[in-house]
C-alpha positions in Angstrom: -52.7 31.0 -43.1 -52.0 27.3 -42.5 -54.4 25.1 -40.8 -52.7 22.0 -39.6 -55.1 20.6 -37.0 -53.5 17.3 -37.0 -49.9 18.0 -37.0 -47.4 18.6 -34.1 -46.5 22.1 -33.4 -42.7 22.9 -34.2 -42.5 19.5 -34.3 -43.1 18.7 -30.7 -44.4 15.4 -30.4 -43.3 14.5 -26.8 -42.9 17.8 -24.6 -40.9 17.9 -21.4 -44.4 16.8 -19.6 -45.2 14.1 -22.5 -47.5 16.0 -25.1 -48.1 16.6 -28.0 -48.5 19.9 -28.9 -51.5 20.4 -31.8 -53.1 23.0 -32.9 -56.4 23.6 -31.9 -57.6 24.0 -35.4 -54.7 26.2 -37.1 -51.9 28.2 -36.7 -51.6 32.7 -36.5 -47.8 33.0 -37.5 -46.4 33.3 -41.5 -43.9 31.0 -42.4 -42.6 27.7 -40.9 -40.3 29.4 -38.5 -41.4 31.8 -36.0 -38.6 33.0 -34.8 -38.0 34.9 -38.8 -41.6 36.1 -38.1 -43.7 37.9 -35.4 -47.3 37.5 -35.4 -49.1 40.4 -37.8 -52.0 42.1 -35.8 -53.4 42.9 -39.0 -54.7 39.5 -39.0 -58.4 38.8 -37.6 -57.1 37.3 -34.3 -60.7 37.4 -32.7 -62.0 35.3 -35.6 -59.4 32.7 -35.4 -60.3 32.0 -32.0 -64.0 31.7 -32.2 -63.7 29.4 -35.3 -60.9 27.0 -33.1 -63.2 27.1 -30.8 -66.2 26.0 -32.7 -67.9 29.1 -34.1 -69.3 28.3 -37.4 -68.0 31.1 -40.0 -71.7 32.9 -40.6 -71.9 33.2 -36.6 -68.9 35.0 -35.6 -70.6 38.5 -35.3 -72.9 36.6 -32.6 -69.7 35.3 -30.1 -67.4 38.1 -30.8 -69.5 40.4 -28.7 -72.1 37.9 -26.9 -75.1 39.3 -25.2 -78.1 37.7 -23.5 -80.9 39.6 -26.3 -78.6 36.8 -28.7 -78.1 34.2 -26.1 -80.9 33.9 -24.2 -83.7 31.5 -24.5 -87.6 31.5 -23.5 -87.7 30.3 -19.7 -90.7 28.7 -20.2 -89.3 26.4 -22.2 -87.8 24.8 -19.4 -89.8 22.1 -17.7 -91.6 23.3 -14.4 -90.1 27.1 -15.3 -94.1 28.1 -15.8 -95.0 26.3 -12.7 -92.4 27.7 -10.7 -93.1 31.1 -11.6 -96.7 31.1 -11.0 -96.0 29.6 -7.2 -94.1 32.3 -6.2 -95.6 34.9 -8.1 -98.6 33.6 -6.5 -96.7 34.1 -2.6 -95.6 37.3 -3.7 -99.0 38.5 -4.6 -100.9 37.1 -1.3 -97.2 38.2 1.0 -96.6 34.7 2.0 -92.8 34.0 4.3 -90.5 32.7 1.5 -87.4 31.4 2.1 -84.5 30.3 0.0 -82.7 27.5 0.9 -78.9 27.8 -0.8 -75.8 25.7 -1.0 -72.7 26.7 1.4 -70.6 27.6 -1.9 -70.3 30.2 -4.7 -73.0 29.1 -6.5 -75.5 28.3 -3.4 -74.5 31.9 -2.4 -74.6 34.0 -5.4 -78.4 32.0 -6.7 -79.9 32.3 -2.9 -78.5 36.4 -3.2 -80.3 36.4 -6.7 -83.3 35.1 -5.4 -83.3 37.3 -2.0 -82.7 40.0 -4.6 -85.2 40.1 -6.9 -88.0 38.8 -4.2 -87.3 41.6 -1.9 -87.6 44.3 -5.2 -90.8 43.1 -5.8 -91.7 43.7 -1.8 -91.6 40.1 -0.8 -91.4 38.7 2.8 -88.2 36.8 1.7 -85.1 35.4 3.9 -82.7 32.8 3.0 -81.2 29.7 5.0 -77.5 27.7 4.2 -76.9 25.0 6.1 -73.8 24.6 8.1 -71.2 22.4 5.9 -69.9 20.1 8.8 -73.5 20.0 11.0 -75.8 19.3 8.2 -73.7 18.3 5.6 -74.7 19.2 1.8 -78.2 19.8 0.3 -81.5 20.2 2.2 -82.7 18.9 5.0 -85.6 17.1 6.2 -85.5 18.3 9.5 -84.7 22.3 8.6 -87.2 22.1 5.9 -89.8 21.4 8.7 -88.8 23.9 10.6 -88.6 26.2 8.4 -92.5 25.5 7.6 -93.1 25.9 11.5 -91.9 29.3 11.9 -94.3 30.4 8.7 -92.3 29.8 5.9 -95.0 28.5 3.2 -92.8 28.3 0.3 -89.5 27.3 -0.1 -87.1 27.8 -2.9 -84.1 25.5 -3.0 -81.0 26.6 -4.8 -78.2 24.5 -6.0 -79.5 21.6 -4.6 -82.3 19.5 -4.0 -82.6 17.4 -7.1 -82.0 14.2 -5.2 -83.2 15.0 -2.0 -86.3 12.4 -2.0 -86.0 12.4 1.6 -85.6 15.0 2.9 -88.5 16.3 0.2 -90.6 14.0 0.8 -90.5 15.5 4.7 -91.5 18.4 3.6 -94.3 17.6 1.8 -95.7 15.1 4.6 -95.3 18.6 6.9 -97.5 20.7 3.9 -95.2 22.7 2.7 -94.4 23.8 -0.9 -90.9 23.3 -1.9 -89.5 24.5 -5.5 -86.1 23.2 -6.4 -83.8 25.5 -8.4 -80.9 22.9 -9.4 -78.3 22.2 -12.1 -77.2 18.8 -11.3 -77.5 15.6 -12.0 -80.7 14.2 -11.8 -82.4 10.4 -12.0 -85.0 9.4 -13.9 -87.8 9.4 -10.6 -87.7 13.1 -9.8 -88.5 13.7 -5.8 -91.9 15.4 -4.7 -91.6 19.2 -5.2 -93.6 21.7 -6.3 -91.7 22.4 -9.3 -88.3 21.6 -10.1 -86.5 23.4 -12.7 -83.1 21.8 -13.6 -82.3 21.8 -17.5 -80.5 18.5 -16.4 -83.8 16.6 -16.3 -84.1 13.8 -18.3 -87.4 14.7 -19.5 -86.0 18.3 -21.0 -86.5 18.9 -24.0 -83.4 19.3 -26.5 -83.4 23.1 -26.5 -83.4 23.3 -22.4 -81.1 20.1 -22.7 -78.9 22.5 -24.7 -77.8 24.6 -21.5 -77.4 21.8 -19.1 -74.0 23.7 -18.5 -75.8 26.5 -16.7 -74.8 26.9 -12.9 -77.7 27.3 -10.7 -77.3 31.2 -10.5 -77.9 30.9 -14.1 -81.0 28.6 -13.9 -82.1 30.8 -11.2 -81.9 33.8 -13.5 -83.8 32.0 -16.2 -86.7 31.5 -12.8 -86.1 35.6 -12.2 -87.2 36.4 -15.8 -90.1 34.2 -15.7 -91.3 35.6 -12.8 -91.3 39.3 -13.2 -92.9 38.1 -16.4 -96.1 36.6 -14.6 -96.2 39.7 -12.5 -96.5 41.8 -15.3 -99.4 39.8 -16.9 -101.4 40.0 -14.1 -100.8 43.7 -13.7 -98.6 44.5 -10.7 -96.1 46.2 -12.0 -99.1 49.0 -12.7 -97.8 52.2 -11.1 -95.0 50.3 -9.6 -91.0 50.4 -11.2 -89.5 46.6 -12.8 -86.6 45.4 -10.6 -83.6 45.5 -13.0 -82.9 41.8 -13.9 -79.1 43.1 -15.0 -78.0 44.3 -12.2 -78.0 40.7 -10.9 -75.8 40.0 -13.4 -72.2 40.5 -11.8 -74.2 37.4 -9.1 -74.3 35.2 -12.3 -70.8 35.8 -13.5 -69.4 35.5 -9.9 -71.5 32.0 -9.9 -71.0 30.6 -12.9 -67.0 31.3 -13.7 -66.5 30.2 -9.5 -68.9 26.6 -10.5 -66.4 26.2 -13.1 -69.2 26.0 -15.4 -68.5 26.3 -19.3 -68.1 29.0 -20.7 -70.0 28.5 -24.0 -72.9 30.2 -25.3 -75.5 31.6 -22.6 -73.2 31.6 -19.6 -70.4 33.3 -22.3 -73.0 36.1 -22.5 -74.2 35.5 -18.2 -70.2 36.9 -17.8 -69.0 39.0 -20.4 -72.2 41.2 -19.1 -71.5 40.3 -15.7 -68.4 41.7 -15.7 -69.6 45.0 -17.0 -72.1 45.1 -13.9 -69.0 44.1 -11.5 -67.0 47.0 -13.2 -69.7 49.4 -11.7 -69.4 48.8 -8.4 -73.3 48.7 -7.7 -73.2 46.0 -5.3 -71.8 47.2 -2.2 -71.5 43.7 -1.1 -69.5 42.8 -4.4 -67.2 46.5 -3.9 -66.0 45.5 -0.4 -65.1 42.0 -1.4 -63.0 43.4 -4.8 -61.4 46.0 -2.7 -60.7 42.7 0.3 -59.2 40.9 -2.8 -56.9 43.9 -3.0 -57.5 44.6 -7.1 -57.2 48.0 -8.4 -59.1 47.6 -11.7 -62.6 46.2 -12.8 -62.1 42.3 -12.3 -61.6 40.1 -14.7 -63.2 36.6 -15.3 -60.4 34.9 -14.0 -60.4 37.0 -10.7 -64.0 35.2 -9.9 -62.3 32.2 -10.0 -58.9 33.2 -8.1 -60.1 35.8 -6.0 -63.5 36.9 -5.4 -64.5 33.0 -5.3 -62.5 31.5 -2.9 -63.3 34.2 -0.3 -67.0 33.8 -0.4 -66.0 29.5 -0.5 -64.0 29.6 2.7 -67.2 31.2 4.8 -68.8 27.9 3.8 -65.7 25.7 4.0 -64.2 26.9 7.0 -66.4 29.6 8.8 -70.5 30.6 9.2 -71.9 29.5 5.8 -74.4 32.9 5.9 -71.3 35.0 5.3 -71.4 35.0 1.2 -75.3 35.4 1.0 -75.2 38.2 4.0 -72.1 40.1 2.1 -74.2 39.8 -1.1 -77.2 41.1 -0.1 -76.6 43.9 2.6 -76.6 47.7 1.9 -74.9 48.5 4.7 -71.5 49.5 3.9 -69.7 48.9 6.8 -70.7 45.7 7.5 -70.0 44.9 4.1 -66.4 45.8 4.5 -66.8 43.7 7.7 -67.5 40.5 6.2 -65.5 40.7 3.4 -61.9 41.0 5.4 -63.5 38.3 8.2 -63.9 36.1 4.4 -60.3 37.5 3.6 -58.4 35.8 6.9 -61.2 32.6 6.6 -59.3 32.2 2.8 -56.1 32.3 4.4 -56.7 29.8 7.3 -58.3 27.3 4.5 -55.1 27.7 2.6 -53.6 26.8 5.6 -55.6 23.7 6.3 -55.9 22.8 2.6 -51.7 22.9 2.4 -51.9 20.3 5.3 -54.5 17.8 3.5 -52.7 18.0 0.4 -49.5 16.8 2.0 -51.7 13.7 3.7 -53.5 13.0 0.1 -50.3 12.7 -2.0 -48.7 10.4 0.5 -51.5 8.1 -0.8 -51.0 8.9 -4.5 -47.6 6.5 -4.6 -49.7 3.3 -3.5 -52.2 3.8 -7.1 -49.9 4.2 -9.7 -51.9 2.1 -11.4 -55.3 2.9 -10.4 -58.1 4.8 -13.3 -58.9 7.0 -10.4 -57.5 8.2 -7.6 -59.7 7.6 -4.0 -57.8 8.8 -1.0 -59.0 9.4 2.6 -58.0 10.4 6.0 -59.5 10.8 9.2 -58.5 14.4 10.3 -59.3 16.0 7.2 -61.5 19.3 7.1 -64.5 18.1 4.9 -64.4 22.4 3.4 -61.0 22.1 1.8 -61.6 18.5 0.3 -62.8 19.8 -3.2 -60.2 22.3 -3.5 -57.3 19.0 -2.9 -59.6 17.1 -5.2 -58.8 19.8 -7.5 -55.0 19.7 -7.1 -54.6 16.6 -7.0 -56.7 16.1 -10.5 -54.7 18.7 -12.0 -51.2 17.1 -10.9 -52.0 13.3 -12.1 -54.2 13.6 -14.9 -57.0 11.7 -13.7 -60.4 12.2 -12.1 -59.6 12.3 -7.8 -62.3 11.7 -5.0 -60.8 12.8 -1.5 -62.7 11.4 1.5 -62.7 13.5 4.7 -63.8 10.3 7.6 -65.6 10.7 10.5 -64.7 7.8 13.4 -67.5 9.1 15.1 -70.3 8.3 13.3 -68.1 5.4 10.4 -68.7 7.7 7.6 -67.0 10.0 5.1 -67.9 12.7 3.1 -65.8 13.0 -0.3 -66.1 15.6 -2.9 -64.2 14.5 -6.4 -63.1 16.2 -9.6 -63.0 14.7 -12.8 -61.0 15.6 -16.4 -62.9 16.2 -20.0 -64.8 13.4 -21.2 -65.4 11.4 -18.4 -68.7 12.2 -16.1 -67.6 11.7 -12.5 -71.7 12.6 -11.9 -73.0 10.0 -13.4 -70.4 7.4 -11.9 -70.9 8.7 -8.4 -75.4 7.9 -8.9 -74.6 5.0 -10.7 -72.7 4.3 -7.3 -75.3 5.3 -5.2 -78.2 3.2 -6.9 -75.8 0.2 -6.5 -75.8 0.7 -2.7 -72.4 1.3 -2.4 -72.6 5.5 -1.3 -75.3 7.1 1.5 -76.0 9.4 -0.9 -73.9 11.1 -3.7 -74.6 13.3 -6.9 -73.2 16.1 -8.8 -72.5 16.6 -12.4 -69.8 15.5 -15.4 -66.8 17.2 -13.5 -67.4 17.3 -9.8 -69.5 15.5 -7.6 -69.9 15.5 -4.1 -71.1 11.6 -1.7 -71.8 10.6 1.7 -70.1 6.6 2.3 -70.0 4.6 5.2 -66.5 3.9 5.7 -66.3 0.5 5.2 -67.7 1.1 1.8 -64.4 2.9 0.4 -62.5 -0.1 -1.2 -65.5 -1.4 -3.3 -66.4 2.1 -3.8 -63.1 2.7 -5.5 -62.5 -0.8 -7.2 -66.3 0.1 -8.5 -65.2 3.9 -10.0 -62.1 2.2 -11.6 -63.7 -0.4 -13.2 -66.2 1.7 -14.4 -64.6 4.7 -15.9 -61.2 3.4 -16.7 -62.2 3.1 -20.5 -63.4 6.2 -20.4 -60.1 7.9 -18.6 -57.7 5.6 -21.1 -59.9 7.2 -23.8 -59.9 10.7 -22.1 -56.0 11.1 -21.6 -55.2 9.3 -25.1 -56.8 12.5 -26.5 -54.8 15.1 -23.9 -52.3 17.4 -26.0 -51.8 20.6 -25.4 -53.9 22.5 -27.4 -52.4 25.9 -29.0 -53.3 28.6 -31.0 -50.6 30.6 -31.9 -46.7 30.6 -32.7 -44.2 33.3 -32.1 -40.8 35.1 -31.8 -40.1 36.5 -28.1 -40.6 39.9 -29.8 -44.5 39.4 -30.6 -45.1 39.0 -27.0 -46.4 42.3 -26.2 -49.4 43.8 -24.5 -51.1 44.6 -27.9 -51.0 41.1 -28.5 -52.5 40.4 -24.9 -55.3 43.0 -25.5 -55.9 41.1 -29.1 -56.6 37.6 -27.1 -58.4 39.1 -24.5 -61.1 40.8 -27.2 -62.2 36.8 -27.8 -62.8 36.4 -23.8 -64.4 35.8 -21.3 -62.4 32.3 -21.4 -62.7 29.8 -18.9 -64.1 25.9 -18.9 -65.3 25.1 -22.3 -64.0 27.7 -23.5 -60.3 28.0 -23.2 -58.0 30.7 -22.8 -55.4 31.1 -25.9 -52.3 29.2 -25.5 -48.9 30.3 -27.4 -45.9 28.9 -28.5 -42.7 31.1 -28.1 -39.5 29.9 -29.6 -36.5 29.1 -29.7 -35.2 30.4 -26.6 -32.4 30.3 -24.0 -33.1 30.3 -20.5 -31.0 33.2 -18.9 -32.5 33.0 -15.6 -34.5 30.1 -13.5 -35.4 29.8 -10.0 -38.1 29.1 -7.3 -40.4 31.9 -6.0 -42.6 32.0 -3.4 -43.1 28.4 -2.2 -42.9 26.2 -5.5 -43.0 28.8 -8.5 -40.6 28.4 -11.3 -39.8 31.8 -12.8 -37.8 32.6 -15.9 -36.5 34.9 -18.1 -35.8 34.0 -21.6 -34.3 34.7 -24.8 -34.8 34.7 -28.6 -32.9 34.7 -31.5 -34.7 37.7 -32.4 -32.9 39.5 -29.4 -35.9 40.2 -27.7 -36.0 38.8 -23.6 -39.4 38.0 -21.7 -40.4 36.8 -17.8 -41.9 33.9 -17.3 -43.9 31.9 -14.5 -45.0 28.2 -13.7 -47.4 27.8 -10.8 -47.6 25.0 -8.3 -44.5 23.7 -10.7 -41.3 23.8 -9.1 -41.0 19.6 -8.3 -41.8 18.7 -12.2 -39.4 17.7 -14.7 -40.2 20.6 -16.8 -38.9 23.4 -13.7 -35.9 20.7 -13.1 -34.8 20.7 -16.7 -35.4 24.8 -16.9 -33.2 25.2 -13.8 -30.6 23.6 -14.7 -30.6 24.8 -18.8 -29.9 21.6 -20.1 -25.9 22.9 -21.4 -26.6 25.7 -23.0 -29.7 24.1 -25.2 -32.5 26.0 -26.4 -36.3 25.7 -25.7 -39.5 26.1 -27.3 -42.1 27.2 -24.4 -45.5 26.8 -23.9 -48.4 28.9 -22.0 -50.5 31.9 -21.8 -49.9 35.6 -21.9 -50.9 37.5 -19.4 -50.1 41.3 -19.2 -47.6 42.5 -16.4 -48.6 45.7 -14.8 -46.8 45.8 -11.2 -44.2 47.9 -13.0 -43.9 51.4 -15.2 -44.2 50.0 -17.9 -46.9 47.0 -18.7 -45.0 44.1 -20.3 -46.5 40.8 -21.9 -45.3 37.7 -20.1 -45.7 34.2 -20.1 -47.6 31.9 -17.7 -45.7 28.9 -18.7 -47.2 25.1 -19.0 -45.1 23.6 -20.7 -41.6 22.9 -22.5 -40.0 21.3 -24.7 -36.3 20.9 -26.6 -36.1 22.9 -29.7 -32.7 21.4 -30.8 
């Protein structure tokens, strides 16, 4: 087998979107023309993968099959984790009011349901409190945090946020009550006052709790979940009383982490490949009524928490009553779990709607920074839930980290949420803006980040981030190719092949998904689908056909040049393979990213 990391795939050095296409480390197909050879199956695919993606050779048996007895370290070596522990175990023992106090999104949901969870199987007096996205904006509040302690809450356990809330902290410490943040995001060197705060993002972590700084907070709040129980069973209350079961929470941390868009690399590889086995079961009646909402007839994968579970749960933050995920998650009650999950179902489709309309606004704006690091638009009728999501588009059309900006006349301010490309930390840029005066407040980590600005504040906020990161960014996109892992001949796509890729999965950030190269090929059909699909159906010289689809791609030069065929020439293609099973008879085909000429 060839390894020829440096080299340009068949030779394509400047793709119909501008890449390079490299191998990620070396190639799966015999002999320098695929189209003479299909891939041989005999060949350790799984291997290949792991060691492109950075498995050492002597610790492939450990990532082919990860699980969290290989995966998962002590909690308590996690600053605050013992500390933490021993508070609640502590309110658990003497049956104080806890509550949790999540984030409006997936992560905020899933870690508060975690939390809920296990607290309430160990007989706690535990409820759970999300603030409303628009009212109170993101992360906790002062005044709720008050209140909270009035009506008898004595501890409080915030989720997903919290690791820069000196404010609104410091409130609740003035009022006497004890606050623990659970957190994954950035933090600054001057912590606020808590009763513990366990975030593996702490400067003063040490280097093996440093190590899993890519941890969502469901996963940090797992970590919090083991030490616990373990407290509890040194002190002997689990004498003549059953152990929750810490893995069935684990389809929560899958759903949290793949939804964060966290990296999937060592422990939160293991949090969703396990996950997924808990999902498959159907335990959660919660989680079962918002599978069967998402319409999917087999045990999800990890890209359905991304595409399909997620963005339900989102849009009862974004656009609805931000309780919805947490309540679906944590109710036995089957029929108001069905319920919830269609009332998230038509919430998704009205924030498509509203996030369609923003998208529109934003990319008016685009034209007018051609020449701008980052991109920083805003408008003033924009829903502040569906500003992430455009973020997100708008990142992924461009190339470059994008900061929308939702602006309220009514009080001068904005609140943005941005979205940032490999190897440049948006998180850090956004605190570095905040501690030079220039945001209300702002935080988040290396590829999203959420701020408050005054609105006045937008054009030095934005000639700040480009003068800032632009090094960075020139850095970052000098290094963008598209990565691939495999060559073939039409003929090798096939669902044994897609069942060979998927055996090195869960894939997501951090961990990406294999790409493939299929050529040459004619183009014997092209057209637009749905609103602004391109879909395909090509050719080899091998005689074999396949379908192909390009999402979101139907204004590019790549859909343009496919359309029209180019006179007859032929094309290498570029994507994933995904297996087809609408029809009889499951077919491979090919989610396509990119093109280029092959003659």
């Amino acid at each position: 087998m060839a390894t020829q990391s440096l080299s340009n795939v068949l030779g394509v050095s400047s793709s119909l979107s501008g890449r390079a296409w490299h191998w990620r480390g070396g190639n799966m197909h015999l002999g320098d023309d695929p189209a003479n050879s299909a891939v041989s199956l005999d060949h350790d695919i799984v291997a290949q993968l792991l060691l492109t993606r950075g498995v050492q050779q002597d610790d492939i048996q450990r990532h082919a099959k990860p699980t969290l007895r290989e995966f998962l370290p002590d909690p308590a070596e996690f600053q605050d984790m013992e500390r933490a522990a021993k508070r609640i175990a502590q309110a658990v023992l003497s049956k104080e009011q806890i509550t949790i106090y999540g984030d409006y999104d997936v992560d905020g949901a899933t870690s508060a349901a975690l939390m809920v969870d296990v607290l309430r199987m160990l007989g706690a007096d535990a409820d759970y409190y999300i603030p409303d996205r628009l009212l109170e904006g993101y992360g906790p509040s002062g005044e709720a945090l008050v209140k909270l302690s009035e009506t008898g809450s004595s501890l409080i356990v915030t989720v997903d946020c919290g690791a820069m809330a000196y404010e609104a902290l410091s409130m609740a410490r003035d009022a006497g009550v004890d606050v623990i943040v659970v957190d994954h995001h950035k933090c600054a060197a001057e912590l606020p006052p808590t009763a513990a705060l366990v975030n593996p993002n702490r400067l003063d972590e040490s280097d093996l709790a440093a190590s899993h700084g890519h941890l969502a907070a469901v996963g940090v709040a797992f970590l919090l979940a083991i030490a616990l129980v373990r407290h509890l069973r040194q002190r002997g209350f689990f004498e003549g009383r059953t152990e929750p079961d810490l893995k069935s929470l684990l389809d929560l941390v899958a759903l949290g982490t793949v939804a964060d868009v966290a990296a999937l690399h060592g422990l939160n590889r293991a949090f969703v490949a396990q996950g997924l086995k808990v999902l498959a079961r159907r335990e959660r009646i919660g989680m079962a009524a918002l599978i069967d909402a998402s319409r999917l007839k087999r045990a999800p994968q990890a890209s359905d928490l991304g595409f399909a579970l997620g963005p339900r749960i989102n849009a009862g933050g974004r656009i609805g009553e931000s309780t919805l995920g947490v309540r679906l998650l944590t109710t036995h009650d089957p029929d108001e779990a069905r319920e919830i999950a269609e009332q998230l179902s038509v919430l998704n489709e009205e924030r498509r709607a509203i996030e369609a309309e923003v998208q529109t606004e934003a990319e008016e704006q685009l034209a007018a920074q051609h020449n701008s690091a980052v991109h920083v638009v805003s408008g003033t009728s924009w829903h502040p839930g569906v500003i992430g999501i455009v973020a997100g588009r708008i990142k992924e059309k461009t190339g470059k980290p994008s900061i929308v900006i939702a602006q309220d006349e009514s009080d001068g301010t904005g609140k943005g949420s941005g979205r940032s490309i490999s190897g440049v930390d948006l998180g850090a840029a956004i605190i570095a803006a905040r501690e030079a005066g220039l945001l209300v407040a702002g935080g988040g980590h290396a590829m999203a980040a959420g701020l408050t600005i005054s609105n006045d504040q937008i054009a030095a906020f934005t000639d700040f981030l480009n003068e800032r990161l632009a090094r960075d960014i020139e850095r970052a996109r000098l290094g963008q190719s598209m990565k691939l892992d495999l060559a073939l001949a039409p003929g090798g796509l096939t669902p044994d092949l897609v069942t060979s890729l998927d055996a090195a999965g869960p894939y997501g950030v951090g961990w990406p998904a294999p790409r493939v190269a299929v050529g040459p090929v004619r183009i014997v059909k092209a057209d637009i689908v749905g609103k602004d699909h391109l879909r395909i159906i090509a050719s080899g010289n091998d005689g074999r056909s396949f379908k192909g689809i390009a999402f979101r791609a139907a204004e590019t030069e790549m859909a343009q040049t496919l359309m029209h065929r180019s006179a007859g020439r032929k094309f290498h293609l570029a994507g994933r393979v995904k297996l087809d099973d609408w029809g009889s008879r499951p077919a491979a085909e090919l989610h396509l990213e990119d093109a280029a000429f092959a003659d």
